[in-house]
N, C-alpha and C positions, 0 to 999 in steps of 0.2 A: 504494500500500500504506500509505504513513504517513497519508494522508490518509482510507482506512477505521479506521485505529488512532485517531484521531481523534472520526471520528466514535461510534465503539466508545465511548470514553471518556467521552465527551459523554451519549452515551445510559445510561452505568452514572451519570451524577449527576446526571441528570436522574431517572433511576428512584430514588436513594435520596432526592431531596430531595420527591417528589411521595409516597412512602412514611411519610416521617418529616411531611409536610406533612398526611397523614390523621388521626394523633395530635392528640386535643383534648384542653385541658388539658397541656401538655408540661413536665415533669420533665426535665433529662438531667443525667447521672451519669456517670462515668469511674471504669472500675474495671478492677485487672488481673486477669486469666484467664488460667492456665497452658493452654499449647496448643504444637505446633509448624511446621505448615503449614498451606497451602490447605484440606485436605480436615479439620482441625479449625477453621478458619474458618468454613466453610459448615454443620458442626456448631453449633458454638458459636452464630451466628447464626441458624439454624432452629429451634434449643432456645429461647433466649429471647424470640426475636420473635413477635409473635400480632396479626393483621390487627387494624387501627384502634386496638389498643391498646399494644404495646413493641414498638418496631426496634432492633435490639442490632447495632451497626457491630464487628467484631474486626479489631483491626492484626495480623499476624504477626508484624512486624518488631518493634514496642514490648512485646506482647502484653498492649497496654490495648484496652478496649472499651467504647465509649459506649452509653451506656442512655438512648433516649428515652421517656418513656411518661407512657398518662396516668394520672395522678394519683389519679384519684377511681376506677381501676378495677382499677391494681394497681400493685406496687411494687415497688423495685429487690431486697428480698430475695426476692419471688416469681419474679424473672427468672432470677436466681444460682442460686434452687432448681431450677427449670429446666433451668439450664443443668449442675448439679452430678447431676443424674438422670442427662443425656446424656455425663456420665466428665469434666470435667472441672471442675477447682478455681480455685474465685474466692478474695477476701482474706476474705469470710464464709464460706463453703459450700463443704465438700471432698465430692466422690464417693466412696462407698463403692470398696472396695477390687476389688468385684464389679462397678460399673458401670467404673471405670477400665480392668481387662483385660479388658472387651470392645472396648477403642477398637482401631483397628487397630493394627501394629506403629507403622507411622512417627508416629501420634497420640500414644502413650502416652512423655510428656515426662518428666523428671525431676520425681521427688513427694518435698518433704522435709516432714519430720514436723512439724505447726503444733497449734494449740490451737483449730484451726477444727472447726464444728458439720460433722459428716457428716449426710445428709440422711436415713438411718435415726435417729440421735441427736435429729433437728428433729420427728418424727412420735413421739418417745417423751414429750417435754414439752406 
């Protein structure tokens, strides 16, 4: 058994390093994302990420997330926006009040009041 955990292991960074290893041109950024478990992990990450171009890593536990991408095709406030569409708030980019309560119950984390762009506020400038 620990020796398939093992292997399990092996194969999730093998997958993120030949993922992040497709990215030409590579940028990476470290930024915190309000979130609170797995199933806003896997949000977080499928909101930001987009094949050959940004792999967005989310910690739970820190709730930082590294932003790889390329460069010349887009950039870390396009990723935040992204990711602030799918309910949750980076240190740029807050989700609207309407994409937050659709997260599910155990998603929807403590939101305190900032002086961040919401992502209706970013389509009015």
């Amino acid at each position: 058994m620990k020796s398939l955990k093992k292997i399990m292991i092996a194969a999730v960074v093998l997958l993120s390093i030949s993922v992040s290893a497709q990215v030409k041109n590579k940028k990476t950024e470290t930024v915190k994302i309000s979130g609170n478990c797995e199933m806003c992990k896997k949000k977080i990450e499928t909101a930001g990420s987009l094949k050959k171009v940004a792999v967005v890593e989310w910690d739970v536990n820190s709730k930082m997330a590294t932003l790889t991408y390329d460069s010349t095709k887009t950039n870390s406030d396009e990723i935040l926006s992204r990711i602030a569409k799918a309910g949750y708030d980076s240190e740029k980019f807050s989700a609207t009040e309407e994409q937050y309560k659709k997260l599910h119950t155990c998603c929807q984390y403590d939101r305190k009041p900032t002086g961040r762009t919401t992502e209706r506020e970013e389509h009015k400038h």
